[in-house]
C-alpha positions in Angstrom: -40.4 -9.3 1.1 -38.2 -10.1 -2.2 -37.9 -6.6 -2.6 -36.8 -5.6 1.0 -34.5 -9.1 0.9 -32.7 -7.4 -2.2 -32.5 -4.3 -1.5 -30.8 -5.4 2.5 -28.6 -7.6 1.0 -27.2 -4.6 -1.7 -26.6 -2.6 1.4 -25.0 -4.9 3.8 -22.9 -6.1 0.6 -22.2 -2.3 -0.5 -21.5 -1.6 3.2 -18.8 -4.2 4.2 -16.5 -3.4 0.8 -16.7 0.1 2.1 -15.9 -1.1 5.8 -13.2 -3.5 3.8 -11.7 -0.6 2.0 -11.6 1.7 4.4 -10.0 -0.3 7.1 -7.0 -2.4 4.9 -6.5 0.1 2.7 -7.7 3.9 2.7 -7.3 4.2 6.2 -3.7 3.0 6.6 -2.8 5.0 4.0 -4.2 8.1 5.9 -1.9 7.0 8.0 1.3 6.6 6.7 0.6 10.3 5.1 0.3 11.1 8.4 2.9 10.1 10.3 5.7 10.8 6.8 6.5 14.3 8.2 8.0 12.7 11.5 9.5 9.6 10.1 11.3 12.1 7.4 12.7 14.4 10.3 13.8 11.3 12.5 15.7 10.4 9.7 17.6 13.4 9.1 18.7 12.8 12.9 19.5 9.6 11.9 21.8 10.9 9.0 22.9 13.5 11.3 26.8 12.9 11.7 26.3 14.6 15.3 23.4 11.8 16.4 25.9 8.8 15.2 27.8 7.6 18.0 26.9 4.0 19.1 26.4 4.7 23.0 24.9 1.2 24.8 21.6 1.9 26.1 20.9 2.3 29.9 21.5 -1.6 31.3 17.9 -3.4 31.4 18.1 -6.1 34.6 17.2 -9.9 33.1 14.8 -11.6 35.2 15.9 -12.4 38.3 19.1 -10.2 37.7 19.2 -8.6 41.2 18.4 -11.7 43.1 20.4 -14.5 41.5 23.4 -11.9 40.2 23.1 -13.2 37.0 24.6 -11.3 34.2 22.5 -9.3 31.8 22.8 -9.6 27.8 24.9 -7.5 26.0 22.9 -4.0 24.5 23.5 -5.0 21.0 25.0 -1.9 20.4 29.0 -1.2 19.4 30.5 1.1 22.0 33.2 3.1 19.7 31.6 6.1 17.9 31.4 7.3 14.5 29.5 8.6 11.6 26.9 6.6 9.5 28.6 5.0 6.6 27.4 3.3 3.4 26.4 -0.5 4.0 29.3 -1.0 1.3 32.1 0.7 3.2 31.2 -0.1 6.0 31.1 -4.2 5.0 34.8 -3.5 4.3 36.0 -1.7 7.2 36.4 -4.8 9.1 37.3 -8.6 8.4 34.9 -10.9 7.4 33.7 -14.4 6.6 32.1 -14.4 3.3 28.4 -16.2 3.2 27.4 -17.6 0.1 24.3 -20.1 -0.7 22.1 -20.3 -3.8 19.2 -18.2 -1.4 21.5 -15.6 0.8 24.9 -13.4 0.2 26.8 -11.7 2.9 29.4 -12.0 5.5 30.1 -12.4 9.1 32.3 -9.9 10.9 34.8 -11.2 13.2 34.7 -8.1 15.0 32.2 -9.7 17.3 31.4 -12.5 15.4 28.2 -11.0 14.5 25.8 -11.9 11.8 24.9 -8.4 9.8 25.6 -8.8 6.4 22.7 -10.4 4.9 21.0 -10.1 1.7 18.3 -12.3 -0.2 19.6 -12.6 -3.8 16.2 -14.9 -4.4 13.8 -11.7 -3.7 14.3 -8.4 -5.1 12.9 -5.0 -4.5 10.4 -4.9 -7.9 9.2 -7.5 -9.9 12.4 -6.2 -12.4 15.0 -8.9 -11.7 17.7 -6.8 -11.8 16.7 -5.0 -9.6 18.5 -4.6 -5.7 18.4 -7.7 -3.8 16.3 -7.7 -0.3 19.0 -6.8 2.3 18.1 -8.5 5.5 20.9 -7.4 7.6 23.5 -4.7 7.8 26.1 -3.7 10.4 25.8 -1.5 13.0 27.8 2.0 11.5 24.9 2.1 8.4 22.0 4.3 8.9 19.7 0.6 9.8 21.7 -1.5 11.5 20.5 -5.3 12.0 22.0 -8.1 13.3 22.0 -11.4 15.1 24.9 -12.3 17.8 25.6 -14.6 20.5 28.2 -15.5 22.7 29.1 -15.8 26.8 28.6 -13.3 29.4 30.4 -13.4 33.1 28.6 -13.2 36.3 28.8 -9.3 38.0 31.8 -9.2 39.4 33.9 -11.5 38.1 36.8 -11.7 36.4 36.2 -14.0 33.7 37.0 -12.4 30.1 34.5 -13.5 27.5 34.0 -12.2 24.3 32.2 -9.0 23.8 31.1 -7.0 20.8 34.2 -5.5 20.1 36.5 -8.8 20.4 38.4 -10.0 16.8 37.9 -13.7 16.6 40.4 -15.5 14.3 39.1 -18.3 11.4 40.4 -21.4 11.2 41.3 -21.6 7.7 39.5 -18.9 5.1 36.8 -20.9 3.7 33.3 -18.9 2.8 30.5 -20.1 4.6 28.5 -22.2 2.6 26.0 -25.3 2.5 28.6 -27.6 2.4 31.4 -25.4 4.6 31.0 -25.0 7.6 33.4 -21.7 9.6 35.2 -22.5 12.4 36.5 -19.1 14.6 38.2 -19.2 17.6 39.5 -16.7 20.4 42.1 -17.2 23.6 41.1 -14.7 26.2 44.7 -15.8 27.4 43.6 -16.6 30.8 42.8 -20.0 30.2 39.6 -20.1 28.3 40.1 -20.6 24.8 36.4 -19.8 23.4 35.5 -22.4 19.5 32.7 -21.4 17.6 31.1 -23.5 14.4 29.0 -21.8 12.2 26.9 -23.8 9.5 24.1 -23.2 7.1 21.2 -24.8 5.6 20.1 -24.9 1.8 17.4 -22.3 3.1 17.5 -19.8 6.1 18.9 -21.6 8.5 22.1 -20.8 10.7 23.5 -23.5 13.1 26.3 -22.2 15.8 27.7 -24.1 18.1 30.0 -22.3 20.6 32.5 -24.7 22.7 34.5 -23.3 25.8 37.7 -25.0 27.0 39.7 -23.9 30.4 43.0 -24.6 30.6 43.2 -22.6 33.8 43.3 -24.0 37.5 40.3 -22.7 38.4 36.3 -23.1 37.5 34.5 -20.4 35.2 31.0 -20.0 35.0 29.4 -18.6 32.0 26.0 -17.7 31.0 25.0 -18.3 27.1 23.3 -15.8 25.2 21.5 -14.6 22.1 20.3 -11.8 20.4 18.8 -9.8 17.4 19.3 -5.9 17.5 17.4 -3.3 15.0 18.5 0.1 14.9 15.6 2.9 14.1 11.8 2.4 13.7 11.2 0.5 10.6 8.4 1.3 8.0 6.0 -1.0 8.3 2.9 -2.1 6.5 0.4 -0.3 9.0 -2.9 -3.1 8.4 -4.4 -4.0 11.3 -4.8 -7.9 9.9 -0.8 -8.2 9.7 1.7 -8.3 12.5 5.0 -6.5 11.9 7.5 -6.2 14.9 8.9 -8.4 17.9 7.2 -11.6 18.2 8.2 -15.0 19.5 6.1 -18.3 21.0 7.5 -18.5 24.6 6.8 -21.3 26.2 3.6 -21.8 28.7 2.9 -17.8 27.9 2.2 -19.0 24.3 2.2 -16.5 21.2 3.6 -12.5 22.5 3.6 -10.2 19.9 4.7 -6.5 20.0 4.5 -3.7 17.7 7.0 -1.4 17.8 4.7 1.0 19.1 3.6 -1.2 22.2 7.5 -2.2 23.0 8.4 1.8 22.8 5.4 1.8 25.9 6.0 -0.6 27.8 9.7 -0.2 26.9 10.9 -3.8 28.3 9.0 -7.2 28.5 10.6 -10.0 30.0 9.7 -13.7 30.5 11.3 -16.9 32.1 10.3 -19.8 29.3 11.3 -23.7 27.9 10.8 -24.8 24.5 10.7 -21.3 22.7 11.8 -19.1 20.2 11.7 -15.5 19.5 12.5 -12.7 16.8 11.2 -9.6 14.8 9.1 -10.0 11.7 8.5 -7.6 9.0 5.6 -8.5 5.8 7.8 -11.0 4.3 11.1 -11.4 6.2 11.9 -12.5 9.8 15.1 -13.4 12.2 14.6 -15.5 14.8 16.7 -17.3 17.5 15.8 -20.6 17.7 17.5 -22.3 21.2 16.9 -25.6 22.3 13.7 -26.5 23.3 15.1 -28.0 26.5 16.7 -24.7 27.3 15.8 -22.6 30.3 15.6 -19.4 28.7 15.4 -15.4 30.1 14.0 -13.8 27.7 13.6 -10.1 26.4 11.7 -7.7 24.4 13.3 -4.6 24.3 13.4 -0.5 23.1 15.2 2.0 24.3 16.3 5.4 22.6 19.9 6.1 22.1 20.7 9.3 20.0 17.3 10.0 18.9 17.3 6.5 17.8 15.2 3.7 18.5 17.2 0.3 19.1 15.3 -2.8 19.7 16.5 -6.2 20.9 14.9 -9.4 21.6 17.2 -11.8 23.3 17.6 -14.9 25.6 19.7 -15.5 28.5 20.3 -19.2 29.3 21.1 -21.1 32.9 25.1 -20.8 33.9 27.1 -23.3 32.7 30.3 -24.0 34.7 33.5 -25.1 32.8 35.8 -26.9 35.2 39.7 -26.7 35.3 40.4 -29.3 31.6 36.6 -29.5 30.8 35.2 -28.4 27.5 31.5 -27.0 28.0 29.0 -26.5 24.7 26.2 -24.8 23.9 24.4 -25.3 20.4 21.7 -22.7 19.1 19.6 -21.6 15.6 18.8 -18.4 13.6 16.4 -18.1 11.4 17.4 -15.5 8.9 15.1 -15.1 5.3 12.0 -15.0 3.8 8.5 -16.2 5.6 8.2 -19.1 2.8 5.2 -21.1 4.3 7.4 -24.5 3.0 10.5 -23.6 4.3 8.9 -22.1 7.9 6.3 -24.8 8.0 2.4 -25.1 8.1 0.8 -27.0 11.1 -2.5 -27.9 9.7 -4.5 -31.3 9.6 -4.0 -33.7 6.8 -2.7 -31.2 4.6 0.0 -28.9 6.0 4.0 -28.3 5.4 6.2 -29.7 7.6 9.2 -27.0 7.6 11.3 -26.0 10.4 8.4 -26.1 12.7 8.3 -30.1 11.9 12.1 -30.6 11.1 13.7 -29.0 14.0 10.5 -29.1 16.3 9.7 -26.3 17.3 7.2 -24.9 19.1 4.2 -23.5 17.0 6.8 -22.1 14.7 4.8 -22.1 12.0 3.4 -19.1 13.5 5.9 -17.1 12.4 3.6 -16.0 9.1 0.2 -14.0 10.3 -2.6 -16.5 9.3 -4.6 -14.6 11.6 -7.5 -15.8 13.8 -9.0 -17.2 11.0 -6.3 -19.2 10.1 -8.8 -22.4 9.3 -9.5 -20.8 6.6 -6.7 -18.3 5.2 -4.7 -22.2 5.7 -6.4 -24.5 3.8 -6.6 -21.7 1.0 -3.2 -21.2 0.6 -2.4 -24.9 0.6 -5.6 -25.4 -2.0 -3.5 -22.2 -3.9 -0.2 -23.8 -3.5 -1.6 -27.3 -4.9 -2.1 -26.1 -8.3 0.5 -24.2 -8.8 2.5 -27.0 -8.1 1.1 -28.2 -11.5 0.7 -25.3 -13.6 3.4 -22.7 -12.1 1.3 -20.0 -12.0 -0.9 -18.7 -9.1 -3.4 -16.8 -11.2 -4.5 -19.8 -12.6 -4.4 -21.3 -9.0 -6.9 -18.9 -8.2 -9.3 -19.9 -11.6 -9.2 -23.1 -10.4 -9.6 -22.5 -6.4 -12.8 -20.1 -7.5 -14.0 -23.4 -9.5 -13.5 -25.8 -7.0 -14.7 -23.9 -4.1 -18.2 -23.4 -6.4 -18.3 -27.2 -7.1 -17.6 -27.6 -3.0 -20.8 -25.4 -2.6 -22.8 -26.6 -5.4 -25.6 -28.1 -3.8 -26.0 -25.6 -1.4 -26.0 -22.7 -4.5 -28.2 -24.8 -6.5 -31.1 -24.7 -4.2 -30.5 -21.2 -3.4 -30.5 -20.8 -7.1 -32.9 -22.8 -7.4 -35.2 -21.1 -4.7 -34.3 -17.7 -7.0 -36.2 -18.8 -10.0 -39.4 -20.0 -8.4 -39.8 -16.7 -7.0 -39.2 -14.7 -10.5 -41.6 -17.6 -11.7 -44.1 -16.6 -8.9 -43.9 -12.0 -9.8 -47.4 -12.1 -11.3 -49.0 -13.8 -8.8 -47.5 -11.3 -6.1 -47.9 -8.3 -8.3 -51.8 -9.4 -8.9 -51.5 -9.2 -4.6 -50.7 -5.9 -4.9 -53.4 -5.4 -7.4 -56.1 -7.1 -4.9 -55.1 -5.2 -1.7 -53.5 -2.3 -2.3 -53.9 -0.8 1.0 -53.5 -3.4 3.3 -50.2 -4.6 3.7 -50.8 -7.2 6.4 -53.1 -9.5 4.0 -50.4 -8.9 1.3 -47.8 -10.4 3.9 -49.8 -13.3 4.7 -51.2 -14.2 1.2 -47.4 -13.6 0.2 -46.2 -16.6 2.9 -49.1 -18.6 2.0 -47.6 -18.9 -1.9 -44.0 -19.0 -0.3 -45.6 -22.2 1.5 -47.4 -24.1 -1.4 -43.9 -23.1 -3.7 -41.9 -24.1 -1.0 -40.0 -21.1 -1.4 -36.9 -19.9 0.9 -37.0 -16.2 0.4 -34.1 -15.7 2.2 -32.3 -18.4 0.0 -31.1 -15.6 -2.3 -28.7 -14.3 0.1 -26.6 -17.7 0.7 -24.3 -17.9 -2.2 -23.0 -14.3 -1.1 -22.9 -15.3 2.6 -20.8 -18.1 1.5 -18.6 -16.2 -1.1 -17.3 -13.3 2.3 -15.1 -15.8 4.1 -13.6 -17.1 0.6 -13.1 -13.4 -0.4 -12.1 -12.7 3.0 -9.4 -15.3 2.7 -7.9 -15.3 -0.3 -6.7 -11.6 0.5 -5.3 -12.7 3.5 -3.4 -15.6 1.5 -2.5 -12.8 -1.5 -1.4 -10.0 1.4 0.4 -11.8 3.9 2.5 -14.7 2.1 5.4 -13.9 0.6 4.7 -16.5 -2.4 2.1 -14.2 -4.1 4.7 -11.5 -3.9 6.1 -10.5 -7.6 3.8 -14.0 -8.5 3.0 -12.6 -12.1 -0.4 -14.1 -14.1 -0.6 -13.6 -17.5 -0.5 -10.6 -19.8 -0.1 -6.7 -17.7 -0.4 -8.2 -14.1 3.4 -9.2 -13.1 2.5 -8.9 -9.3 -0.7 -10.4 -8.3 -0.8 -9.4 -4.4 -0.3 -5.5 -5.8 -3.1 -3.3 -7.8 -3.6 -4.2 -11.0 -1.2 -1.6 -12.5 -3.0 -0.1 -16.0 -5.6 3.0 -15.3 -8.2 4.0 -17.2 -7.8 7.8 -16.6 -4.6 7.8 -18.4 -6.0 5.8 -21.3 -3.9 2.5 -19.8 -0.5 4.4 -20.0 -1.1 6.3 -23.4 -0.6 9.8 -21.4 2.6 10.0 -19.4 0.6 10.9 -16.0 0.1 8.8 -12.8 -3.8 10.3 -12.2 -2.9 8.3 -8.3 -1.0 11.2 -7.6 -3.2 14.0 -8.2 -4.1 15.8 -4.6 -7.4 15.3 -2.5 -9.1 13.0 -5.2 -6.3 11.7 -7.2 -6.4 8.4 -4.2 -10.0 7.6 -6.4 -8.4 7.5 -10.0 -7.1 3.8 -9.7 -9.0 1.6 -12.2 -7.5 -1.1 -14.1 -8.4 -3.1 -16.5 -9.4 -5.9 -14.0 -11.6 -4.1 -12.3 -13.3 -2.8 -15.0 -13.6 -6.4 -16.0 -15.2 -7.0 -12.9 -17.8 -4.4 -12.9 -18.7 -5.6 -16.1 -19.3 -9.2 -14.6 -20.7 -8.1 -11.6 -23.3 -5.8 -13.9 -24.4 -9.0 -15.8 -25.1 -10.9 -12.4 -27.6 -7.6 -11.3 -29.1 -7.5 -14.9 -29.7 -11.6 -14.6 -32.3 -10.5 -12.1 -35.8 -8.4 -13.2 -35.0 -4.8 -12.5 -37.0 -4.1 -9.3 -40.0 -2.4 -9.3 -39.0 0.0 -6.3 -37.0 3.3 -7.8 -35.2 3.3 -4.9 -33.6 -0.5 -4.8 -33.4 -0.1 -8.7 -30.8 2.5 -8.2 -28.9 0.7 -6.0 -28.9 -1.8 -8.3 -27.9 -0.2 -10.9 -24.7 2.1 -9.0 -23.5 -1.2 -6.9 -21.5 -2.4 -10.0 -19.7 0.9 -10.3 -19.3 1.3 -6.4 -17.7 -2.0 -6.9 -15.5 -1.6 -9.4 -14.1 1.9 -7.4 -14.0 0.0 -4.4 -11.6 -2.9 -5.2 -9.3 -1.2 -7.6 -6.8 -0.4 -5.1 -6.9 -4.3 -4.1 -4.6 -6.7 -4.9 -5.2 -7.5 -8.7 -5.5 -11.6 -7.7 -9.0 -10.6 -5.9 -10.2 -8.9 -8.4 -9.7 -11.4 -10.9 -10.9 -14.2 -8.3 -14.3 -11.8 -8.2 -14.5 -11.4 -12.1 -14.1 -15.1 -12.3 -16.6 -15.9 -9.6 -19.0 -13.7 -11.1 -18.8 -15.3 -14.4 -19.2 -19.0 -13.0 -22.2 -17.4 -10.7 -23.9 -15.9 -13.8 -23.8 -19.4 -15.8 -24.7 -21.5 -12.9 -27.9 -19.5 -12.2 -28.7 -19.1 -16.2 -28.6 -22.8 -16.0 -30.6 -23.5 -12.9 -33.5 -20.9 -14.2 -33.7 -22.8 -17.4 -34.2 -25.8 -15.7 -36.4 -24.5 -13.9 -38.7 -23.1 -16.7 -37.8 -19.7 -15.8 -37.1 -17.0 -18.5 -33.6 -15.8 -18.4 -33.7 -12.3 -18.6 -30.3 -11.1 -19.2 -30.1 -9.7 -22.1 -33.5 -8.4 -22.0 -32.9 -6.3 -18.9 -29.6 -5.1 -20.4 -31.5 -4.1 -23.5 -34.0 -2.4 -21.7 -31.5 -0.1 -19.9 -30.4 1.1 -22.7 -33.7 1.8 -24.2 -34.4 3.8 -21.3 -31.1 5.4 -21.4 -31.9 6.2 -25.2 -35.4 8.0 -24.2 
């Protein structure tokens, strides 16, 4: 029965790291190999000077559009055409506000008023800091336009003139937008309605506007508020199935709705009527979202349509008409969320221990959900935040990891202890089962029961062996949640050749560690196979000593799966983020002197060395 328990557990282990591997990482990498061939040609349409011109997308009815005559939201696209220019040139073919705040650079356009010149000068494409900053937005005539914008819209039919995409707003003075200044535009649509809009930021991500309408006129106008975030051309995303990357938003009674780019180009349009909500797209690390007031009776859209051989996609919100009255002043206040996905700045709703953020600050509704925790987000939480803790303390999360591993053994360490524990009575028990063996060799039955009858008297678990791995697959499970999907592990260096802990540990053995100018990753058919670090050696290595702690089974069969599962290992998690690996070395170690101890205690002979010894003495005859 120990032998069968052993040789099961090898399998099921060996089998779900191959299940792991296959689905998070060789299998979306298939992927993205196979779809490069049309994202490369839908891009040369996209550079295409003959694809370029901004026409608005076929007009998408809101809700309720054809029988209340409400107005639909603008198509988030610029009428005019032209040709694709550089982000640079085209930031300076038209007036702008400057933005400037210790965590994001860029400007607004008053053509429109629009948000689209946004970079992230805290985050950078490598872990080399001079490297580019991230570059959130960028205006509609570059080859990926994104953008936030809000504004009015008239009811069909009327002749109300409210701003539109291509209207020039004047600033009221020619301050940058910063922390501490606010910018105040304004536009006359000289017809008696003078439109006032204040834009402020935050310290962080945060965009306040508040847009006031005055009529000077001798009649009402009714106006309907609106907001929206457009993106211009598929983006390249991820591809894992445990990460969301697209249009999400939490709407209301209709709860969490999130769309891949894939599902929104099927269904084409999704719409919902919703209170206390919020919406945007999300990529890995970096979101927009409009945040309305929670007492707001929104419209609201997910949308993709194809202009040009281009996808566009919008997510917007239409709110309830207002109607400004002859010498009345109407206003409407609204958010965007424009940054990073930082888990203190977004917000963490979890018991006793979670971050506040927006999600408390401006309470909103389950905004926190904004970063993928994933169903099993009671446990990828509380990691992150146990993660987070430390590093508070010693500033890196590698070590936060050396001390998770230690104080998630200590949290298990009764339960390990009589598994352990359990372990070494049955290596103290071999002779008497192998003299069973001896005494009825051919009846397998008596040996079962004589073997339960010992397990009885010994009080023996056999099965106990398999807990401290049953309890070390959610941890593992996890922490690569917490190292893939937050952007705080992202560039978060350890110590020594590992700058980027949520990326594979970067040195390679097959190139003697960078010794020969070669990247063996690159080599055709196979070349996916040649990642091993230093890391992972390290953690065969340790994962080798746990096997060898054990007497090498008597069964040829189970002995050679014992002896390969180190090295299937070791292939296995290479291409994982290098914090895992080292989090499994580390475990490894702290497993291997917790059950030397437990065995000596117990009386039992640690066999360690001697088994390691004796594979090489078999190796040597």
């Amino acid at each position: 029965m120990t032998d069968n328990r052993n040789t099961i557990l090898a399998v099921i282990l060996s089998g779900l790291v191959l299940i792991l591997w296959q689905v998070f990482y060789n299998g979306p990498q298939m992927e993205k190999e196979r779809q490069r061939a049309p994202m490369q040609a839908e891009l040369a349409k996209k550079q295409a000077p003959a694809a370029q011109t901004d026409a608005a997308p076929a007009a998408t009815p809101q809700p309720g559009a054809a029988a209340t005559g409400n107005p639909n939201v603008p198509g988030g696209v610029t009428p005019a055409a032209g040709t694709v220019l550089p982000r640079d040139a085209a930031i300076a073919a038209s007036p702008r506000v400057k933005i400037d705040t210790p965590r994001l650079t860029g400007s607004i356009a008053l053509k429109g008023a629009r948000i689209d010149d946004l970079a992230l000068v805290q985050y950078r494409d490598t872990v080399d800091p001079a490297s580019p900053a991230i570059v959130l937005f960028s205006p509609s005539n570059t080859a990926t336009p994104y953008y936030a914008e809000f504004g009015w819209v008239s009811s069909p039919g009327a002749k109300v003139q409210a701003p539109d995409p291509s209207t020039v707003w004047q600033q009221d003075g020619s301050n940058a937008l910063t922390s501490a200044t606010p910018v105040k535009l304004t536009y006359d649509n000289g017809q008696g309605l003078t439109f006032r809009r204040t834009i402020s930021i935050d310290d962080h991500y945060l965009f306040s506007i508040k847009d006031e309408v005055t009529n000077t006129g001798s009649t009402p106008a009714t106006l309907y508020p609106y907001g929206l975030i457009s993106r211009h051309g598929t983006p390249h995303v991820s591809g894992y199935y445990i990460l969301h990357e697209g249009l999400i938003g939490y709407l209301g009674e209709k709860g969490l709705q999130e769309y891949t780019y894939k599902k929104i180009d099927d269904d084409k349009n999704a719409e919902f009527s919703v209170t206390d909500a919020w919406m945007g797209i999300t990529d890995k690390y970096w979101a927009a979202a409009l945040l309305p007031a929670s007492d707001a009776h929104l419209k609201a859209r997910y949308q993709s349509n194809l202009v040009d051989n281009v996808r566009r996609y919008q997510t917007d919100y239409l709110q309830d008409a207002q109607t400004v009255a002859p010498g009345a002043t109407n206003t409407v206040s609204t958010r965007l969320f424009a940054g990073a996905k930082e888990a203190g700045v977004v917000g963490i709703n979890f018991p006793l221990g979670g971050l506040g953020g927006y999600n408390q600050k401006l309470g909103l509704n389950h905004f926190d959900l904004l970063i993928d925790w994933g169903w099993f987000y009671f446990l990828t939480k509380p990691m992150f935040l146990a993660l987070d803790f430390f590093f508070r303390f010693f500033g890196n999360f590698g070590v936060s990891i050396l001390l998770v591993t230690v104080l998630v053994k200590l949290l298990f360490f009764p339960l390990a202890n009589k598994s352990y524990a359990s372990m070494a009575k049955m290596k103290a028990i071999q002779p008497q089962l192998a003299a069973l063996k001896e005494r009825y060799p051919d009846d397998r039955m008596k040996q079962q029961q004589e073997m339960m009858e010992i397990y009885k008297k010994e009080k023996i678990n056999p099965v106990a062996g398999c807990l401290p791995v049953v309890l070390q697959i959610p941890v593992f499970f996890s922490l690569y949640k917490v190292l893939f999907v937050t952007i705080e592990m992202r560039h978060a260096p350890f110590y020594g050749w590992i700058k980027d802990l949520s990326a594979p540990d970067p040195t390679n053995l097959f190139n003697l560690f960078g010794l020969i100018p070669v990247d063996p990753t690159q080599l055709p058919l196979f070349g996916h196979y040649l990642a091993l670090g230093i890391w992972p050696i390290i953690m065969g290595i340790t994962m080798w000593f746990q096997m060898k702690l054990n007497p090498t089974p008597p069964d040829p069969t189970q002995a050679m799966i014992f002896n390969w599962m180190p090295l299937i290992f070791t292939f296995m998690l290479a291409g994982f983020p290098a914090g895992l690996v080292i989090y499994w070395a580390w475990n490894n170690t702290l497993s291997v002197l917790q059950q030397g101890y437990i065995m000596r205690r117990n009386g039992v002979k640690v066999e360690l060395f001697d088994n390691i010894r004796g594979t090489f003495k078999k190796k040597a005859a």
